[in-house]
Every structure is written in C-alpha cells, then in structure tokens.
C-alpha positions in Angstrom: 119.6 -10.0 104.5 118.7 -6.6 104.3 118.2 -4.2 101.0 121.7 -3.0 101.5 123.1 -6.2 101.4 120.7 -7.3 98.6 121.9 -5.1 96.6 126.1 -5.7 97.0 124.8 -9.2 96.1 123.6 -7.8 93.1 126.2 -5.6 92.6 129.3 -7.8 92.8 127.4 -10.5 90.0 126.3 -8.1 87.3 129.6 -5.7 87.4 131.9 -8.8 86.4 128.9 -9.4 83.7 128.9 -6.2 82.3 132.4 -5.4 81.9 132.3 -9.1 80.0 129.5 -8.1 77.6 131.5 -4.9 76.7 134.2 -6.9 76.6 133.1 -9.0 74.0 131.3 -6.6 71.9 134.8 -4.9 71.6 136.5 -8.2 71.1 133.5 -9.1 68.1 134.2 -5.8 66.2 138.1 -5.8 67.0 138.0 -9.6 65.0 135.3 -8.9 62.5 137.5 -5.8 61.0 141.0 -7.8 61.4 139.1 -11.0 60.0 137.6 -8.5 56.5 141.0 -6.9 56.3 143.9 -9.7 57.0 141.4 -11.8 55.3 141.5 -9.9 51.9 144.8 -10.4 51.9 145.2 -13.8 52.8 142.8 -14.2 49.6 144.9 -12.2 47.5 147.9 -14.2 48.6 146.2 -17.9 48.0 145.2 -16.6 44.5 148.8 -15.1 43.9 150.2 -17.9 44.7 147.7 -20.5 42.5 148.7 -17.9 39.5 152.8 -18.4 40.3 151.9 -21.9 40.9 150.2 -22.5 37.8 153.0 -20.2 35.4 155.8 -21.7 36.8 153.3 -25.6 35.5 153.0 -23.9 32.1 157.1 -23.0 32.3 158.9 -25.7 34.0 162.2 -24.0 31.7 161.7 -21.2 35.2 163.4 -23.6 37.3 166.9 -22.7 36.1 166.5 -19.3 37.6 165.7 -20.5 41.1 169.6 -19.7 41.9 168.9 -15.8 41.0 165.2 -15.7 42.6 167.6 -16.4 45.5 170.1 -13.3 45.1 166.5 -11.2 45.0 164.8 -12.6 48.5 168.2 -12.0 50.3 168.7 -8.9 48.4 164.8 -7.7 49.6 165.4 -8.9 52.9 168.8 -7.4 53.5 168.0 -4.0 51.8 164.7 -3.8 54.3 166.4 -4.6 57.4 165.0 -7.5 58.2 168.0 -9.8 57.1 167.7 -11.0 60.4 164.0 -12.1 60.9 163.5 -16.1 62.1 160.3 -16.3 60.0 157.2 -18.0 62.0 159.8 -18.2 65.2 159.5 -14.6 65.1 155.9 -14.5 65.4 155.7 -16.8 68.3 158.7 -15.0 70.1 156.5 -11.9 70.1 153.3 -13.5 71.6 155.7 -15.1 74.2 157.2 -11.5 74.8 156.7 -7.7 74.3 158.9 -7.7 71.1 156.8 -6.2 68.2 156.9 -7.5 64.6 157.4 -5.5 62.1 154.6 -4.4 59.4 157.6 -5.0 57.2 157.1 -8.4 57.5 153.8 -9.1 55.4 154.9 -7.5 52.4 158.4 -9.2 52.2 157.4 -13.1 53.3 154.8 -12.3 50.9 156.9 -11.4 47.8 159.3 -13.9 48.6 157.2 -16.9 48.9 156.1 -16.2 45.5 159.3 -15.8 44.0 160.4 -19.3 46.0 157.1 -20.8 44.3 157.7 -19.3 41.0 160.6 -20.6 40.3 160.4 -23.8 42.0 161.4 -24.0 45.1 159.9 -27.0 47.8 157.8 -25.1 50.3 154.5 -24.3 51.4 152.3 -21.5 51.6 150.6 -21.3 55.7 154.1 -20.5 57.3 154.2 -17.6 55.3 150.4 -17.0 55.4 151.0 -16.8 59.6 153.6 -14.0 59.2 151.5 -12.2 57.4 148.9 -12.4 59.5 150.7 -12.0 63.0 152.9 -9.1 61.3 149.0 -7.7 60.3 148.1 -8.6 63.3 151.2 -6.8 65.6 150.4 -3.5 63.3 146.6 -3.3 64.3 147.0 -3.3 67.9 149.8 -0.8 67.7 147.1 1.1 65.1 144.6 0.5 68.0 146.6 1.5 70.7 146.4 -1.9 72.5 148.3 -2.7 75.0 150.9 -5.4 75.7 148.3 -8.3 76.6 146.2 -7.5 74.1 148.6 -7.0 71.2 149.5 -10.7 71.7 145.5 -11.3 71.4 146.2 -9.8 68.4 148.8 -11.4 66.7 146.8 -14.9 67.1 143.9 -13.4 65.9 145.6 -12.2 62.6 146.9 -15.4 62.3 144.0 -17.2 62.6 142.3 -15.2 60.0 145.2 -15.5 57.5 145.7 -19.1 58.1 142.0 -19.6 57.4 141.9 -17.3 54.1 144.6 -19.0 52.3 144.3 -23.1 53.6 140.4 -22.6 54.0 139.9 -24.2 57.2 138.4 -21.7 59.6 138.2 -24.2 62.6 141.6 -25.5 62.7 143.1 -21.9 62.2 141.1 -20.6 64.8 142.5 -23.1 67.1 146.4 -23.5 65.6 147.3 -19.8 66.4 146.4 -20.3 70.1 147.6 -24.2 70.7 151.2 -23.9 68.6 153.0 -21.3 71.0 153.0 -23.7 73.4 153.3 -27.8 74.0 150.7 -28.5 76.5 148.2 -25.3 77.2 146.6 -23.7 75.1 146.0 -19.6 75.1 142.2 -20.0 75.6 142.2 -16.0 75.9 142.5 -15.7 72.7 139.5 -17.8 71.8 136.7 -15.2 70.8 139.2 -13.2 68.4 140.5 -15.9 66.7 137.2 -17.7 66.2 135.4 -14.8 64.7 138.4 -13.5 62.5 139.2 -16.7 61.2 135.5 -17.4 60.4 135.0 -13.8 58.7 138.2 -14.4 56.3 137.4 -18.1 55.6 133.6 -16.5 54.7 135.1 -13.9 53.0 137.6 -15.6 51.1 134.9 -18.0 49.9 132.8 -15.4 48.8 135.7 -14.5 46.4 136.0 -18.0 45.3 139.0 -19.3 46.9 138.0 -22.8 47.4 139.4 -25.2 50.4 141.3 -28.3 49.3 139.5 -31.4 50.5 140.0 -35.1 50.3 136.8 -37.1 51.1 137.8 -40.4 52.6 134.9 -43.3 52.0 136.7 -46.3 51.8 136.6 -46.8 55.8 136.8 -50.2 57.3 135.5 -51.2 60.7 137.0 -50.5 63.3 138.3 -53.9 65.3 141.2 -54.7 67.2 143.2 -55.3 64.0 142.7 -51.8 62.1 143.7 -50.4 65.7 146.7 -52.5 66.0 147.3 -51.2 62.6 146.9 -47.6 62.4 148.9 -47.7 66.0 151.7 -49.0 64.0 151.4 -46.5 60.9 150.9 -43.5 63.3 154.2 -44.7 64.9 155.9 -44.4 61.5 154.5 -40.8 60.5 155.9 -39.7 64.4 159.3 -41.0 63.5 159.2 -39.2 59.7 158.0 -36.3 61.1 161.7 -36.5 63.7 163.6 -36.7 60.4 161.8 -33.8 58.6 162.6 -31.5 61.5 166.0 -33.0 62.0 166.6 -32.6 58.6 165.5 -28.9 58.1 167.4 -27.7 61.0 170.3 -29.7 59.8 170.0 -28.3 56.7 170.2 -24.9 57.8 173.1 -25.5 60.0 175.2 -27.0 57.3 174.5 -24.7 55.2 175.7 -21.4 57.2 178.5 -23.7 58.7 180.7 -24.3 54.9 178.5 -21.1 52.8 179.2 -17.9 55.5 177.5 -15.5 52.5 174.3 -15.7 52.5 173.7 -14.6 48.8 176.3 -17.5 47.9 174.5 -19.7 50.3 171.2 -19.4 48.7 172.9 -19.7 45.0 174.4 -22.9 45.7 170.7 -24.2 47.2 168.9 -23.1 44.2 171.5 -24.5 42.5 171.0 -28.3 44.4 167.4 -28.2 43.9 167.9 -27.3 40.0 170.0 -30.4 40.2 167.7 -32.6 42.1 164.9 -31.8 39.6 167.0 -32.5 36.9 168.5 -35.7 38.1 164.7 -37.2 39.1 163.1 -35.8 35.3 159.8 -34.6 37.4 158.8 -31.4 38.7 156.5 -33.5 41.8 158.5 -32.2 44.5 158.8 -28.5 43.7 156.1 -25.9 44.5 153.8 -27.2 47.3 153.2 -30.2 46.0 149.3 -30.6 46.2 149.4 -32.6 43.0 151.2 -35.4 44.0 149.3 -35.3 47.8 145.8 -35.4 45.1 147.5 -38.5 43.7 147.9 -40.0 46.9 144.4 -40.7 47.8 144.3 -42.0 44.5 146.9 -44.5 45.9 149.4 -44.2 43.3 152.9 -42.5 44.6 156.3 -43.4 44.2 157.7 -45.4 47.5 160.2 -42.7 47.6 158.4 -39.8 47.1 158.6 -38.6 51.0 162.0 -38.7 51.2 162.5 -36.8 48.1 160.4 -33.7 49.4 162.3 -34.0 52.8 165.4 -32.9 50.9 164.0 -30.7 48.5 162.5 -28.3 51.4 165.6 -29.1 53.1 167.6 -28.1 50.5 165.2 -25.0 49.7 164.4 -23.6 53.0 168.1 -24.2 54.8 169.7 -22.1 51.8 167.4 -19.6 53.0 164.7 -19.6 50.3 161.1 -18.2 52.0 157.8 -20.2 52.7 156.4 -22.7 55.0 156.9 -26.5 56.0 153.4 -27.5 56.6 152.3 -28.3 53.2 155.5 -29.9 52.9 154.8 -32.2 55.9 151.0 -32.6 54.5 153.3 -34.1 51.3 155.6 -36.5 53.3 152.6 -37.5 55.5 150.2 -38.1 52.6 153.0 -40.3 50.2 153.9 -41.8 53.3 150.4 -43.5 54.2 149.7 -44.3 50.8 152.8 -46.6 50.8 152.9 -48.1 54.1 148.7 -48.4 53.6 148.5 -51.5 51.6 151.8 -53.1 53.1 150.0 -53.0 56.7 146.2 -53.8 55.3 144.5 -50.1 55.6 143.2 -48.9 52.5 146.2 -46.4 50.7 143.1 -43.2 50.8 142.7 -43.6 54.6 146.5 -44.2 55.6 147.6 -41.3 53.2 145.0 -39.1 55.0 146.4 -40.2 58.6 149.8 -39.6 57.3 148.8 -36.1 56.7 147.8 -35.4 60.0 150.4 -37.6 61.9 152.8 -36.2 60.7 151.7 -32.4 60.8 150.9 -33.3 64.6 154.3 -34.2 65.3 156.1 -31.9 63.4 153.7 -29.1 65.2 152.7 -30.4 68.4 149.4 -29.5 68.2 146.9 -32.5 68.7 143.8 -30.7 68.6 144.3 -28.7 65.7 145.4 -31.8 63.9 141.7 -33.5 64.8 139.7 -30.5 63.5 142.0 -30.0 60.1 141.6 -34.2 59.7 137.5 -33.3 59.6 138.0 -30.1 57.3 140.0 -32.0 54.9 138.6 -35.5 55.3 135.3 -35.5 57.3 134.1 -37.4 60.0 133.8 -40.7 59.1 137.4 -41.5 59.6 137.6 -40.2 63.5 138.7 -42.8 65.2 141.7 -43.4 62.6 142.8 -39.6 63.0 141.8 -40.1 66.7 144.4 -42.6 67.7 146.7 -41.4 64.6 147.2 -38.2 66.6 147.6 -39.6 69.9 150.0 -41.5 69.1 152.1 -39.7 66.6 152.2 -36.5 69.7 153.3 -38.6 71.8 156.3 -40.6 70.0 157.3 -37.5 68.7 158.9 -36.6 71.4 159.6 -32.2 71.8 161.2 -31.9 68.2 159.3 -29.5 66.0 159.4 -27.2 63.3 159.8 -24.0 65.5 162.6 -23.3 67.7 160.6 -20.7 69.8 157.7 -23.0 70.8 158.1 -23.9 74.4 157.4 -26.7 76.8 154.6 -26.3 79.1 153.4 -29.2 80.5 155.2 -32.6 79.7 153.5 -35.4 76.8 153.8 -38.4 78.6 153.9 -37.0 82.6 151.3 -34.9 84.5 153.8 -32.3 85.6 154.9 -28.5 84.1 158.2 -28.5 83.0 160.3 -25.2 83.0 160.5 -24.4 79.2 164.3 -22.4 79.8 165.5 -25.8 80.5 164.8 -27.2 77.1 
C-alpha cells in the first residue's frame, strides 16, 4: 500500500470521527442549556404544585369549586386556541411527524394542572410536566433553527429534562422520552440529549431542594420457585388493572362528549361527580395525586378498594376534560393494588405495593425499560428480580392498550416480527 492509499485509509476513519466529536460537543451544549432552562421550570412547576397541593390539604372546603376551576381551564384553553390540543398525544404526534407544538402549550397545561390540583381534581403531575417540556422543547429548535430531524431530538430532550425536574428520576426520564413513542424500538438517537438534559435539571432541581420521592423496599424474601410463582401471578393482576385503567379513561372521555356536546357543561357536570364522590366516601385520598395514600401503602395499610376508587376519580376528572397526567394515578392503583393482593398471595404488602407501581405503569405505558430504571430510583436494587419478572410479565399481558392514542406499534410483544403501526 502506498502513501496515497495510506492516507485515504486514514482519511475515510478520522472524517466519520471528527464530524462525531463536533457532533457531540454540539449535542452536550444543545442539552446542557435545554436541561438549565426546561429544568428551572420543571422546578418551579414541582414546587407550584407541592404549594397548590398542600393549600388545597389546609382547605379541603376548595373542593366545591372544582365545577368552576373547570369553566376557567376550558375558558383558557378555548380563548388561546388550543381548544383542540390532545395533551401528551400531541407531543408524541409531533416527534412521529413534522407538526410543531405550540410554545402555547407550557404555559396553559401548566396553569391548568394547578387549578385541576387546587381544587381537587384526581390527576398527576408528569403528563403535564412532558408537555411542558416537548412544547419547551419544539420552541428551542425552532429558536435554534434546527431542522426537522433534529427538532424531534429536541422535543425528547425537553422532555427528558422536565420529566426529571419535577418526578426526580433523571435515569428513567432520560430513557421514557425516547422508549414511549413507540412499542418495541426505541429512538436511541436521541440518547446523548436526553441523558445530559435530564441529568442537568434533576442536578439542578436538587440543588433547589426539590427532593425525589422514594420508597426503600428491605423486607425482601428469597427468591425460590414460590416467590416466582407468586410475583408471576401478582404481575398478571397489575397487567389486567392497568387494561381497565385505560379502558376506563378512554371510556370516560367518550361517554362524556357522547350525552355532554358543551364542553364547559361537560367539565361542570365532572367536577360536579368528583365533588360527589368525595363527598359520598368522607375522605379527600383519592384527589390530588395521591402520594399520601401510595406512602401509606408501603406501610401496608390501604383500603381494599382504594384502586378502584382512583380509577374513577381520574376517570371522572380527566374525561370531563380537567388537565394533568395519569402516571401518578397509575403509580396509585399500582401501589394500593400490591399492598392488598401482597399478604393474600404470601409477598410482603411493601414489596408487592412497589411491583404494583411499576406493573402497572409498564402496562399502561409500554415501556419495560423505563419501568426497571424508575423501580431502582424509587425502590433500589435489592428488589430486581421482583420488578424484573413484574415487568415482563405485566408488558406482555397487557396486550397494545395504553394511555396514549398516538403511540405506535413497532415491533410485536409476544412475535419477532414488525408490525405496520397504520393497521392498529
């Protein structure tokens, strides 16, 4: 070989190299600055939302007003021109597409979860806090001047970072905005952006003293054919409650605009149900997010019925059109869940409420991996071959329903074959 060719050799493996290393520097500032700045606002939301949370504790008298918080999120929504948005759907649409979101968004899910919360309505707080950060997200790269491909890197990046502020778990954001477009790939472009923004807001949310929720796990017993055999069976149970939940929150929303055409009528009468509810059970457990009760579970002292009641209270809340997100709310149903059917099948109430939690979220989500790393955010390690096999299991029997419309179907959960998402 002569120099010539010595140095096309050369050539064609450090040009590849180079344009990587650029690459990534770009990609490490890009992330840094979205992680500081959707970050700060994910921390301002998760502290927002423990004040709100906290009032509405101190006021439980604000739950009569939940009708009228209603009027104002349709009001705010209609009067901005985004009457029409789909919420998190929206967000995955425009990864899956070259539809923008609008910067409209962040402001408004914002304002509106917190009214929802205020005055006691059953929802959580990451759907919202993954609008705000792909609507962040979808305003940067336009900002930026990004193109197409990348503006989708984008949007996953802001949510990561968002996600990660306000739930304070930077690994299992950093994966969730990549795995949950999708059943069965995952958007491993998107891997360097999403790891360093959701690591720089979880940092700097942390700095400001927002604090993760976490649920150490110790009572662990061995693992032997038997607590296999069992977890199999509760896993089995938190795929098939996580089937109702969705069932019943699409359900919900369809009956709802089915008799109540209005939608300020339509959000009236659910305010008006979930006023009723509350009033009818003499608790206030099953508005708000809930973390209380979920606390209490690992305690292993729930009501039997407890998961069934926040199924229809964020039914009830989030089909009459109320704002925030499900995942908390499947987090609750998962958690009171395992720490009923715990003791009845011979695993210790902590552990099955903490498989519950993830079981569920993984089949309401679809998203296995994420599910493992948020089991050893919240949990630890310990417990890994119970979330292992909880996961596994709970994917698989829950079939393709899932909270979001817009995720599509890759690759199948039982076959090795692609199957073509239009058909679905």
């Amino acid at each position: 070989m002569n120099f010539k060719d010595h140095m096309e050799h050369l050539k064609t493996f450090f040009t590849p190299s180079v344009k990587n290393v650029i690459l990534l520097i770009r990609w490490l500032i890009t992330a840094i600055f979205t992680g500081l700045l959707v970050g700060a606002v994910g921390t301002l939301f998760y502290y927002a939302m423990s004040f709100v949370t906290g009032y509405r504790t101190a006021h439980p008298i604000l739950i009569y007003l939940l009708p009228f918080a209603g009027l104002l999120i349709i009001f705010l929504y209609r009067v901005s021109g985004q009457y029409n948005n789909t919420g998190t759907n929206l967000v995955l649409s425009s990864i899956q597409s070259d539809n923008h979101i609008s910067v409209k968004v962040a402001p408004l899910i914002f304002v509106s979860t917190l009214i929802t919360h205020l005055f006691g309505g059953s929802a959580g707080r990451e759907g919202a806090a993954l609008q705000i950060g792909g609507s962040l997200g979808d305003f940067l790269a336009q900002t930026f001047h990004f193109d197409e491909k990348d503006k989708k890197l984008m949007i996953m990046c802001g949510m990561s970072a968002c996600f990660s502020a306000v739930f304070g778990t930077p690994m299992a954001a950093a994966v969730f905005s990549m795995e949950v477009i999708s059943i069965g790939i995952m958007h491993y472009s998107a891997l360097v952006p999403c790891v360093i923004s959701s690591l720089t807001a979880s940092m700097l949310a942390r700095h400001f003293g927002a604090m993760p929720e976490v649920f150490p796990i110790t009572d662990l017993p061995a693992l032997t054919a038997l607590t296999v055999a069992q977890t199999i069976l509760a896993a089995a149970a938190f795929a098939v409650i996580s089937v109702v939940f969705c069932i019943a929150l699409h359900l919900s929303e369809h009956t709802y605009k089915k008799y109540i055409a209005n939608p300020y009528l339509r959000v009236f009468v659910g305010g008006l149900i979930v006023v009723l509810l509350t009033l009818l059970l003499h608790t206030n457990d099953y508005n708000g997010a809930g973390m209380p009760m979920i606390a209490r579970c690992f305690e292993g002292s729930v009501p039997p019925w407890a998961f069934m009641m926040k199924i229809i209270f964020t039914a009830a809340t989030l089909g009459a059109g109320f704002k925030g997100g499900e995942i908390v709310p499947s987090f609750f149903i998962g958690a009171t869940l395992g720490c009923v059917i715990g003791p009845i099948l011979g695993l210790p109430a902590a552990l099955c409420a903490g498989c519950g939690m993830i079981g569920v979220f993984c089949g309401v989500t679809n998203s296995p991996i994420t599910s493992l790393l948020i089991s050893f955010e919240l949990f630890g390690f310990e417990g890994m071959p119970y979330y292992l096999i909880t996961i596994a299991v709970s994917y698989m029997l829950s079939g393709y329903y899932g909270l979001y419309s817009s995720q599509k179907i890759i690759y199948s959960k039982t076959r090795t074959e692609y199957i073509d998402a239009h058909t679905h």
